[in-house]
N, C-alpha and C positions, 0 to 999 in steps of 0.2 A: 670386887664390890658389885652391890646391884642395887638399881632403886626399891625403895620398901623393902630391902633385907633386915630392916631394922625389927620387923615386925613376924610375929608368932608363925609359924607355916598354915598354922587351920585358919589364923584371917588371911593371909593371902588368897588361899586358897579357896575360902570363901568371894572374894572379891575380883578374882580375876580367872577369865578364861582361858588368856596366854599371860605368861608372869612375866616380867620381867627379864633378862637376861643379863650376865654377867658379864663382866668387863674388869680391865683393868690400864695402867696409864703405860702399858704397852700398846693393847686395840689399836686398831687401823685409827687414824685420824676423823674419819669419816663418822665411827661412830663415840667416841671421845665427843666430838665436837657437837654430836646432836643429844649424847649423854648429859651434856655440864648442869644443864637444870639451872636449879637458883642457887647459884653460885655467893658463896657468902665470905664478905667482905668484913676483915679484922687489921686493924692496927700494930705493925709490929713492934709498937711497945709495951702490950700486954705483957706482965710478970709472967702469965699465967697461961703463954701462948699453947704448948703443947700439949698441958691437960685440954687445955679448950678444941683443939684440934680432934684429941680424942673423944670429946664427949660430943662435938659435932655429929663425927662420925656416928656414934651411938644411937645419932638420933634420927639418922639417914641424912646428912648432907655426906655428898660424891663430890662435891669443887668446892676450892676454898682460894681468897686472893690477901694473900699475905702484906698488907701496904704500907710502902715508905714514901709517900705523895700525899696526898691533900687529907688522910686521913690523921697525918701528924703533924707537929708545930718544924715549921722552917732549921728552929735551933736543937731539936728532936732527934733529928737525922743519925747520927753518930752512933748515939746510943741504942737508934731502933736497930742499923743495924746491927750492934755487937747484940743485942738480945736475941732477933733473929736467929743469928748464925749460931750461939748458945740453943736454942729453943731447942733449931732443928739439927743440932748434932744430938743431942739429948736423946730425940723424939726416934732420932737411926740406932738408938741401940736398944730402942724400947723392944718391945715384940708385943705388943699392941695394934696388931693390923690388921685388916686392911686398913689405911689410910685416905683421907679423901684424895681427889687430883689436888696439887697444891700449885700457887701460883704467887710470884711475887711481883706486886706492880712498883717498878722503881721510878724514881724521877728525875736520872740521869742515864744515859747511855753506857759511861762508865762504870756503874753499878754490878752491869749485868756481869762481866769477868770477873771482877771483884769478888762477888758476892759467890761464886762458882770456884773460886779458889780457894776463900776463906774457908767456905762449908766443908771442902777435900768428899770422903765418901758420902759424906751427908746431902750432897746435889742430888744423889740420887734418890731422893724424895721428890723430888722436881721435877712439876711436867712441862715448865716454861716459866715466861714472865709476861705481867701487864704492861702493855705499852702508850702512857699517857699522853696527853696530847701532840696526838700524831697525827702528820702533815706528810704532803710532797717532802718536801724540804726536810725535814727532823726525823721523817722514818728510816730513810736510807741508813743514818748510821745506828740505829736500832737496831734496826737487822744486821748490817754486820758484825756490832759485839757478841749480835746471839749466834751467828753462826759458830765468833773464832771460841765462845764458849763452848759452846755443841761440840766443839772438834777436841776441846781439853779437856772435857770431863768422860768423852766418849760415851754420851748418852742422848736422847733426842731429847729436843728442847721445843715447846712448840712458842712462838708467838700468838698475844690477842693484845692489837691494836685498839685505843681508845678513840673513836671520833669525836672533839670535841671544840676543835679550835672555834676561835672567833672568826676566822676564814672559812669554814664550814657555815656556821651562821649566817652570814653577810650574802646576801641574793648575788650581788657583783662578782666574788669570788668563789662561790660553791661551783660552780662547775667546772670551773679549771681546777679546784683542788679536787672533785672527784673523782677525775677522769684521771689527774696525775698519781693520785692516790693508788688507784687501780691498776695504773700500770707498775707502780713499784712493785704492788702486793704480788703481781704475777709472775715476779723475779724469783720471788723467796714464797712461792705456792705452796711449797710442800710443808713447810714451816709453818704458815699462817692456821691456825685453830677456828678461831673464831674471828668476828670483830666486833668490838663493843661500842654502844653508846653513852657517851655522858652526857647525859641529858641534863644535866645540873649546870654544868659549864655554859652549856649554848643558852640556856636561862637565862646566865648571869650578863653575857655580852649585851642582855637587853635591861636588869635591871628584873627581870621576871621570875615570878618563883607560883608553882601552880599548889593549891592547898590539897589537903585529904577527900576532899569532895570531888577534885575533878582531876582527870587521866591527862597522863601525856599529852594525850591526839585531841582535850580541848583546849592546849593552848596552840593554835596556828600555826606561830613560827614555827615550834618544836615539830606538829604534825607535818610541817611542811618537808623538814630537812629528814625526816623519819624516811616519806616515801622518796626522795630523793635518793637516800645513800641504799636501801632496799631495790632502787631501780638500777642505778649502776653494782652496785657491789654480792647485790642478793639474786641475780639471775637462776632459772634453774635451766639455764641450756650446757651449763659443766664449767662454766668462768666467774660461777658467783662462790660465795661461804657463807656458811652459816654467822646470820646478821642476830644477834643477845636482845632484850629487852630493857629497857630504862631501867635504871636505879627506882623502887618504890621508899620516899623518903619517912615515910610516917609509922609511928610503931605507940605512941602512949594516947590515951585516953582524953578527946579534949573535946570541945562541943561543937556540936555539928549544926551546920546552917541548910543542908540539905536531907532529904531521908533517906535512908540506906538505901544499898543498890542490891543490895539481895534480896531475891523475894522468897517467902516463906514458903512458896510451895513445896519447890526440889526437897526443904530440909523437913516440914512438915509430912510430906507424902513417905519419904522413907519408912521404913522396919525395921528398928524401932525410930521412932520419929526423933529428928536432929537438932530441934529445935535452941537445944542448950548447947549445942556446936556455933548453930545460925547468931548465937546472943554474944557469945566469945570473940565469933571474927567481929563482929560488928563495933565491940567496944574497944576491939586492938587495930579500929581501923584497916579491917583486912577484906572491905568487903569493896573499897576504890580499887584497890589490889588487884584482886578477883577479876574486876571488869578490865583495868588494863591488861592483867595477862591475856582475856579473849580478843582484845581487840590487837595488840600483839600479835596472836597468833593469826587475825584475819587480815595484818597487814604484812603481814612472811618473816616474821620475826620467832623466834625459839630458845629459849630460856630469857633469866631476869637475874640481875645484878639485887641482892639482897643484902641488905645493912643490919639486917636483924634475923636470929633463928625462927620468930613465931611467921615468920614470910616464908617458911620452907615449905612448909608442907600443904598449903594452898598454892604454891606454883606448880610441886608436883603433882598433887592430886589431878589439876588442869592439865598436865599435859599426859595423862594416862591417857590412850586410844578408845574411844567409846568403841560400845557394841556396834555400833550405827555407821560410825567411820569405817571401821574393820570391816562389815560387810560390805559398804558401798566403794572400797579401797581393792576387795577380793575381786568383786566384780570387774571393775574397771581393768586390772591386773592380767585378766586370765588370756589367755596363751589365742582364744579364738577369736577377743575382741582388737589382737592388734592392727585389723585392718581399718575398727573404725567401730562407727555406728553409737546408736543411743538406746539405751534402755533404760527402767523404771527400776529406780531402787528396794531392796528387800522390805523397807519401812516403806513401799510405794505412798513417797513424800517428797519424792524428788526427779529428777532426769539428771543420770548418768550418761557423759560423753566422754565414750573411749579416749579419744586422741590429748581435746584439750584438758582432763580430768586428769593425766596418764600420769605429769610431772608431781599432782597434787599426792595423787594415789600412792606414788613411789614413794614420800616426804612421811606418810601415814604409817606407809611398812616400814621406814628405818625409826620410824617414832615408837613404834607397836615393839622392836626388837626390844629396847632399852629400857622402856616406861612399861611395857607390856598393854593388853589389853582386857578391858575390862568386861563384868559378865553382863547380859543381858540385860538384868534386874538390877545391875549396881550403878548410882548416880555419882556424880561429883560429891554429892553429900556425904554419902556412907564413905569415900576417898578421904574426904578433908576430913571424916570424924577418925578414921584410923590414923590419920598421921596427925591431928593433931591430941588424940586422946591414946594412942595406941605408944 
């Protein structure tokens, strides 16, 4: 699979100077995990789960979180999984593929073998499981069903841990659960994929819920515990992982008390101008989106947990490598600046430092392999019109 395979070869073509690169849920972990994108979350009690799977695919989603936790009712359970386990033996004798990564977030530990026995060869659709509210305490044995799974189905399994507890919340206890946190993950390193936020959860422990107008990072608590678990868990000195992006909760049409966050220019200034893309995100609520992904990404975070398909293709578009980054990521790179020093970027707009720039510049080229980068002349605008109109 590759991101925007979805699309014609003369638009890519058009659109990007390095394309994309392919992958599949063998890849090294390394780029798996900075591949997931906007990972898009379904119900496994959908009738309808493995066309949808399919037609995901279709449409360029690469991750998908198959869930038996909070997206079903407590007395649910039973039946999500026997549907699951139906869906995806189904979906193993299909020949409809590539298929995206697929992932099941379960909401017991016991699950995870269960659910790897039931499937038999159909596991291997499987590139891991979601792991919900996970603690010191409650991860440990997560991770061991996922190993003694891993070793019965003879396939790799990856873990992505949920951060979400009320103990993550709470000033008092976040940093003894960080730091405990951290230590377990580096038991089971090899295993761990990603780590995710639920940012819905740590909401709730206050009673709080942020509307379509405002991001994450303007409700405090939430921005508080973000760069928290970014500081311990997201290092780039070789002990962090790649840390996911909040849940973007909003998807229908409703009225707005503030003015959009998109300004006309980017989608105006285009060829041909985008302005009927610019009016679409805006009334599907995708323009708070937009701004949380960049601020995401300026807080070291990389991908976004998706509840809905029209969320896909403005997280991708945003994380395609501009021209801008590409050159000031080459520069920084090259083989004579490793002793140091500063220079002036090609868009002389900036100051390039070798050393401290080095970690950022590396995160740029494993972003560039997968997402690809983009041409010169092509904006996030002409991005989001291909994936959302292509």
């Amino acid at each position: 699979m590759r991101h925007f395979g979805h699309l014609g070869k003369e638009i890519r073509r058009r659109l990007f100077l390095t394309e994309p690169g392919s992958f599949d849920r063998n890849s090294a972990a390394d780029t798996l995990s900075t591949a997931l994108g906007a990972t898009l979350y379904s119900p496994a009690t959908r009738p309808t789960l493995a066309d949808d799977i399919r037609r995901q695919a279709a449409r360029g989603v690469v991750s998908m979180v198959l869930c038996l936790e909070d997206a079903i009712r407590d007395e649910e359970v039973e039946a999500a999984e026997h549907n699951l386990v139906e869906q995806l033996r189904g979906l193993s004798d299909s020949a409809a593929l590539p298929l995206p990564l697929l992932f099941v977030r379960v909401r017991a530990p016991r699950q995870i073998a269960d659910l790897v026995r039931r499937l038999g060869p159909a596991a291997g659709l499987l590139s891991g499981f979601v792991l919900p509210k996970f603690t010191e305490d409650s991860g440990g044995e997560y991770l061991e069903e996922l190993t003694a799974a891993e070793a019965a189905c003879g396939r790799r399994l990856f873990a992505m841990p949920v951060l979400e507890s009320p103990e993550l919340a709470h000033l008092e206890t976040r940093r003894e659960q960080l730091f405990g946190t951290a230590a377990l993950l580096a038991k089971y390193r090899e295993r761990i994929l990603a780590v995710r936020l639920g940012v819905t959860d740590l909401c709730a422990a206050y009673g709080l819920r942020r509307s379509a107008d405002l991001t994450a990072y303007d409700v405090a608590l939430v921005a508080a515990v973000i760069g928290d678990v970014v500081n311990v868990l997201g290092r780039a000195d070789g002990t962090g992982y790649t840390v996911t992006g909040p849940v973007w909760e909003y998807f229908p049409v409703q009225e707005r008390m503030f003015k959009p966050q998109l300004r006309r220019t980017p989608f105006s200034s285009a060829s041909p101008p985008r302005d009927e893309v610019r009016r679409r995100l805006i009334e599907h609520d995708l323009d708070g989106l937009i701004r949380e992904v960049e601020l995401d990404r300026a807080n070291g975070l990389l991908g976004k947990t998706c509840i809905h398909p029209s969320h896909v293709p403005a997280v991708h578009a945003l994380s395609v490598v501009t021209h801008e980054e590409f050159c000031d990521a080459g520069d920084i790179l090259r083989p004579e600046r490793a002793g140091g020093g500063v220079l002036r970027s090609a868009y002389t707009n900036k100051m390039n430092e070798a050393k401290p720039h080095r970690a950022w510049a590396e995160r740029v080229m494993r972003r560039a392999e997968v997402f690809g980068v983009a041409r010169e002349d092509v904006t996030f605008a002409d991005l989001l019109s291909a994936g959302v109109c292509g």
